[in-house]
C-alpha positions in Angstrom: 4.6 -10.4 29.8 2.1 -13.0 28.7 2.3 -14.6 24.7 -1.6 -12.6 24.4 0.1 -9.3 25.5 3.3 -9.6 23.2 1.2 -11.3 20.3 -1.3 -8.6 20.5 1.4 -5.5 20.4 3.4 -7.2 17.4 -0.2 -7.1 15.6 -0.1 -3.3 15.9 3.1 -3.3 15.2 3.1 -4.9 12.3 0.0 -3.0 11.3 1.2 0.0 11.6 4.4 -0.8 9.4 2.1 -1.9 7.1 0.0 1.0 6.6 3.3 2.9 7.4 4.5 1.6 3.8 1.2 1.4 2.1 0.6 5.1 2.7 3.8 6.5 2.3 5.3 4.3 -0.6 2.1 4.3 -2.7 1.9 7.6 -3.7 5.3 6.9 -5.7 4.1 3.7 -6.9 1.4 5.6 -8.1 3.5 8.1 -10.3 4.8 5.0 -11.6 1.5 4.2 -12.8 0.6 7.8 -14.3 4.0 8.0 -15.8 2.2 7.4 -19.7 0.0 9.9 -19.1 1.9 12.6 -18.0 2.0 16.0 -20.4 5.5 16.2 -21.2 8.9 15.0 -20.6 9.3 18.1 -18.4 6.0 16.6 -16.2 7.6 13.4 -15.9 10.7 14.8 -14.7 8.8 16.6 -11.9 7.0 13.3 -10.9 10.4 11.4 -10.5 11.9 14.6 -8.6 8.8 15.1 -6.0 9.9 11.7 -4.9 13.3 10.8 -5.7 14.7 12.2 -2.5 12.9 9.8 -0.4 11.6 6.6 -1.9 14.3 4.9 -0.8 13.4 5.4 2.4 10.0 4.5 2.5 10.2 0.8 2.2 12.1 0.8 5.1 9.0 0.3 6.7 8.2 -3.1 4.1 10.9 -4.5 5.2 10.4 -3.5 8.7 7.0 -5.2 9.0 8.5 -8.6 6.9 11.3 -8.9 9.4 8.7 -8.4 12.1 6.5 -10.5 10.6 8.9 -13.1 10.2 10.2 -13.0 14.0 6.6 -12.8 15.8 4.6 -14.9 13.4 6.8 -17.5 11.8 3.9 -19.9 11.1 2.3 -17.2 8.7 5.5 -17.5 6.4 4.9 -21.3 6.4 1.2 -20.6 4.7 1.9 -17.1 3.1 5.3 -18.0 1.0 4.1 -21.1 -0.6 0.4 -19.8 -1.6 1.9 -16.3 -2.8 5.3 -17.0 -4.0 4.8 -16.0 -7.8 2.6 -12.6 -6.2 5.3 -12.4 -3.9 8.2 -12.3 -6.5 6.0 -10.4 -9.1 5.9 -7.6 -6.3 9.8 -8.2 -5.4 10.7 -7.7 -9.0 8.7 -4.7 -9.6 10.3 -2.7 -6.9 13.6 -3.7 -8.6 12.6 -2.7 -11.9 11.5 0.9 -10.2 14.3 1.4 -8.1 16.9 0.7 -11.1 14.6 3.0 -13.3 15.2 5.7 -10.6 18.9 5.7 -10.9 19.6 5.5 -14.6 17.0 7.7 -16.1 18.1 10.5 -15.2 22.0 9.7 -16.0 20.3 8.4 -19.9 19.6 10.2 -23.5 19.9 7.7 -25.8 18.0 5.1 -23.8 15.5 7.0 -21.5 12.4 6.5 -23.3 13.1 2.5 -21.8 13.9 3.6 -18.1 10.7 5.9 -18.4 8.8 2.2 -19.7 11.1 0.2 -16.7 9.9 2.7 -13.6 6.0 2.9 -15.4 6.1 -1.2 -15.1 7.5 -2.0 -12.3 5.0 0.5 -10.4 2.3 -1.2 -12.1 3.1 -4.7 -11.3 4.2 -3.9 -7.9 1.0 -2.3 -7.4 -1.2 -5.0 -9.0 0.8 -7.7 -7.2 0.6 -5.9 -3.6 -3.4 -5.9 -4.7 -3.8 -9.9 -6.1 -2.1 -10.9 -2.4 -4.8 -8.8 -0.6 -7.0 -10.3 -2.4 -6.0 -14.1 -1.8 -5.6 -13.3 1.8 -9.5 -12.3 1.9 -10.4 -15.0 -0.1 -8.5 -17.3 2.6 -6.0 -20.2 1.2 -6.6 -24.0 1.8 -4.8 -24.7 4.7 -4.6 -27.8 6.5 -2.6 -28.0 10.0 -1.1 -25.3 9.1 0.3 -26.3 6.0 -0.3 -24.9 2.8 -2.5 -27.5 0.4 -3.6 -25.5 -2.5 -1.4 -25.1 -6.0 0.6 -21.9 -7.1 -1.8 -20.3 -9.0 -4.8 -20.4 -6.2 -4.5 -16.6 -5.7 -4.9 -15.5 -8.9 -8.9 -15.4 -9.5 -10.6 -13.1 -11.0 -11.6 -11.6 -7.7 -7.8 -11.0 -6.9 -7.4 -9.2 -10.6 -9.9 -7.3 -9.5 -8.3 -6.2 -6.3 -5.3 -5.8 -8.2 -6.8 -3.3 -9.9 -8.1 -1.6 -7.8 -5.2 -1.0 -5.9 -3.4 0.6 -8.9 -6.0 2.8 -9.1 -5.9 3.9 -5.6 -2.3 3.9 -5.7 -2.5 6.6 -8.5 -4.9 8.4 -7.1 -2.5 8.9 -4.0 -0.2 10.0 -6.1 -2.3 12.9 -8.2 -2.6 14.2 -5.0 0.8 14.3 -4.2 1.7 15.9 -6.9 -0.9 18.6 -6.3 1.1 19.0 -3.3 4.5 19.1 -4.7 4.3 20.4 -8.2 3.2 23.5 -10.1 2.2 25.4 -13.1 0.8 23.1 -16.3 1.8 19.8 -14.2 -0.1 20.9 -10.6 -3.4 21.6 -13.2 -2.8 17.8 -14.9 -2.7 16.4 -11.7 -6.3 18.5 -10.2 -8.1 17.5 -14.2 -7.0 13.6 -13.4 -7.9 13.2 -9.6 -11.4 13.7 -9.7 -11.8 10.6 -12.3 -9.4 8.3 -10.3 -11.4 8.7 -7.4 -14.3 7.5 -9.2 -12.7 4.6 -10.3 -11.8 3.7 -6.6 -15.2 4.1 -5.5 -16.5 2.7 -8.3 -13.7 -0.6 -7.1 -14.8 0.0 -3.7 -18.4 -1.0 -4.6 -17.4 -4.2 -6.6 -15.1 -5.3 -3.9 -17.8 -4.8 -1.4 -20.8 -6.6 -3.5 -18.3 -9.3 -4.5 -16.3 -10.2 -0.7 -19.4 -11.8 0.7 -19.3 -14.6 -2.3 -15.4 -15.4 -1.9 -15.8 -15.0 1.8 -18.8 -15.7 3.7 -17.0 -15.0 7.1 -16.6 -11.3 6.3 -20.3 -11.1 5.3 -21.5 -12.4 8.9 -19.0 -9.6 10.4 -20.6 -7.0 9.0 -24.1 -8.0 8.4 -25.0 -10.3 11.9 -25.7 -6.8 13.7 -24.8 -3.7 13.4 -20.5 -3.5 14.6 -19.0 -0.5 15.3 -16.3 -1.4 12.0 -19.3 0.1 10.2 -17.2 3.9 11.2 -14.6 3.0 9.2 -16.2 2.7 5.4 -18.5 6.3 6.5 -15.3 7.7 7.5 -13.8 6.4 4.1 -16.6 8.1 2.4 -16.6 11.0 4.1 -12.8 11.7 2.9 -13.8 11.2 -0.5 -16.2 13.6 -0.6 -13.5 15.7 1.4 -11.4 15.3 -1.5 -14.0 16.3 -3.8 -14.7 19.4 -2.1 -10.9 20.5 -1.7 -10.1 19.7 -5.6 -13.3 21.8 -6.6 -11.3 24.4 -4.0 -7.8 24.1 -5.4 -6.4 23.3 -2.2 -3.0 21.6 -2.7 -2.7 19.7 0.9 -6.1 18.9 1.2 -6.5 16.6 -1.5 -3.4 14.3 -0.5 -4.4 14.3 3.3 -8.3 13.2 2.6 -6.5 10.3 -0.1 -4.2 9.7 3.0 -7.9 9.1 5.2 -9.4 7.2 2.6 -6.5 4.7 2.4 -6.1 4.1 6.2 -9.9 3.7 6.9 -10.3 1.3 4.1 -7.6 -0.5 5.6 -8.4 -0.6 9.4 -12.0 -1.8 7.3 -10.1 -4.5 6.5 -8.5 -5.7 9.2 -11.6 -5.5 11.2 -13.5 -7.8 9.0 -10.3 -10.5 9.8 -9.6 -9.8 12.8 -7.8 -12.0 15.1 -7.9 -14.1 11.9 -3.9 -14.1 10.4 -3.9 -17.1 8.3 -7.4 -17.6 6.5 -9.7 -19.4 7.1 -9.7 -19.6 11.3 -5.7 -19.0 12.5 -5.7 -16.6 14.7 -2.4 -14.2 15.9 -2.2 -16.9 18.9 -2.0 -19.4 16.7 1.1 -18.5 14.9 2.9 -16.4 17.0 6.0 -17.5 18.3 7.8 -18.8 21.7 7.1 -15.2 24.1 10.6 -15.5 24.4 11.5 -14.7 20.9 9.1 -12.2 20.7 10.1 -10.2 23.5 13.9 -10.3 22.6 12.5 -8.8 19.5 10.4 -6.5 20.5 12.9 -4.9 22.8 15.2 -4.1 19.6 11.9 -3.1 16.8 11.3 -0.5 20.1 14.4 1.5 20.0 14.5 1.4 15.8 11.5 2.6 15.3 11.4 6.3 16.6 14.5 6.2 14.7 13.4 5.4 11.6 9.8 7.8 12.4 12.9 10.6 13.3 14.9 10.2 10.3 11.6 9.9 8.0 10.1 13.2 9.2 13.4 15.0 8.9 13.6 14.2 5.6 10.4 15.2 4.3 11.3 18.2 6.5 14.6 18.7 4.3 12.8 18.5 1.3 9.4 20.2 1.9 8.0 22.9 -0.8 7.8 22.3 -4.4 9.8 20.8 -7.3 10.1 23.1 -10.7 10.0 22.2 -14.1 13.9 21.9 -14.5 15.4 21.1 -10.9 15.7 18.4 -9.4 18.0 16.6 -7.0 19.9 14.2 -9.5 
């Protein structure tokens, strides 16, 4: 096979671990973030047992699309470390925070009232964090011959708060919707009173991002605006699973609303890679650019192939597992 072939399929590949974790680790992220606002003690207690039996697994597919990144792209960790390593470790010690929170509240009295603060911040800087690098990476990082020139603080603009934000937001709209799916009673009505007002916060972050991209990045501006691209699908089909979600809230659906939030994640996000694409590295490196020897990347590939349907296998069978909906008063700890 030919470096284009093999750099082109670790791009999906990557991609699609990306999303993989964006989608299906966000929605816990985003109880995280909710976790102040919830009812009750009882509520919160649902919102940590809707999940609990599978977060674990779901960054699998971070660490998946680091290693692959890592292996296929090598010259992207030579840019992306050094420009992001305080976003990098703010993210990394978030997810710490949160996974430590998840084992000890549950097994506390005295102390919960701190795990319950430990899992509610390390969401929410995890989330913000995952946002500020998206961010930097649309606003590009000064790079010369590959080499990173800029100083340690260059991704933190106001545009990347901004995206941080925003992020967090959408995060914990994904998971309202989730726990429409998975809860009931007084904490399945909480969850339908709250989504309709994160969603117009996303859109209303949606907007701002949009208005704002075009001064950080010019580049993007010209994709979208030269003539008329067919990438112009993916924000209608964004919009269109918003108002989906609208319509099945106003309905009471419980799967509905979680599916179109599903939609209106992954469009935004094909959005994005769209307006960067072949670009890896801001400004002008493309995948060609940093991949690595063909060699490497087809030794690889030939192992990522034969993990992946089992990680998709073992994934789906747990969700099969533990389908249906969590009580007030069970749980799985």
């Amino acid at each position: 096979m030919e470096m284009f072939d093999l750099s082109l399929i670790w791009a999906l590949i990557i991609g699609f671990g990306v999303i993989m974790y964006v989608v299906m680790d966000g929605f816990d992220l985003g109880l995280g973030i909710l976790y102040p606002f919830a009812p009750d003690e009882a509520s919160r207690d649902v919102m940590m047992n809707s999940v609990a039996p599978v977060w674990d697994g779901n960054e699998t597919w971070l660490v998946l699309g680091g290693a692959g990144l890592l292996g296929a792209f090598p010259l992207v960790y030579s840019v992306f470390l050094p420009a992001l390593y305080i976003g990098v470790f703010l993210m990394l010690a978030g997810l710490i925070f949160r996974g430590v929170a998840f084992e000890f509240r549950f097994k506390s009295r005295r102390n919960r009232h701190w795990w319950n603060r430990a899992f509610c911040w390390g969401s929410a800087v995890a989330a913000f964090a995952q946002g500020a690098v998206v961010g930097a990476y649309i606003q590009g990082f000064a790079v010369e011959d590959f080499t990173y020139v800029g100083g340690a603080l260059d991704w933190l603009t106001p545009f990347t708060i901004l995206t941080g934000i925003s992020l967090m937001a959408g995060y914990a709209l994904l998971g309202a919707t989730w726990l429409i799916l998975k809860s009931e009673g007084h904490v399945q009505a909480w969850a339908y009173r709250i989504t309709p007002v994160l969603l117009l916060a996303v859109l209303a972050a949606f907007v701002m991002i949009s208005l704002w991209t075009p001064m950080v990045n010019p580049g993007v501006f010209e994709r979208w605006f030269d003539h008329i691209h067919l990438i112009w699908v993916f924000p209608v089909l964004a919009l269109a699973c918003a108002g989906w979600l609208i319509a099945a809230v106003h309905r009471r659906q419980e799967g509905q609303p979680f599916v179109a939030t599903l939609g209106l994640f992954i469009f935004t996000y094909l959005g994005l890679v769209a307006s960067k694409w072949p670009v890896i590295v801001p400004p002008n490196y493309t995948i060609w650019d940093a991949a690595s020897a063909p060699e490497s990347q087809l030794f690889l590939l030939i192992g990522v192939l034969f993990v992946i349907p089992i990680v998709l296998a073992y994934t789906a069978w747990t969700y099969w597992v533990f389908r249906g909906k969590v009580k007030v008063g069970e749980g799985y700890h």
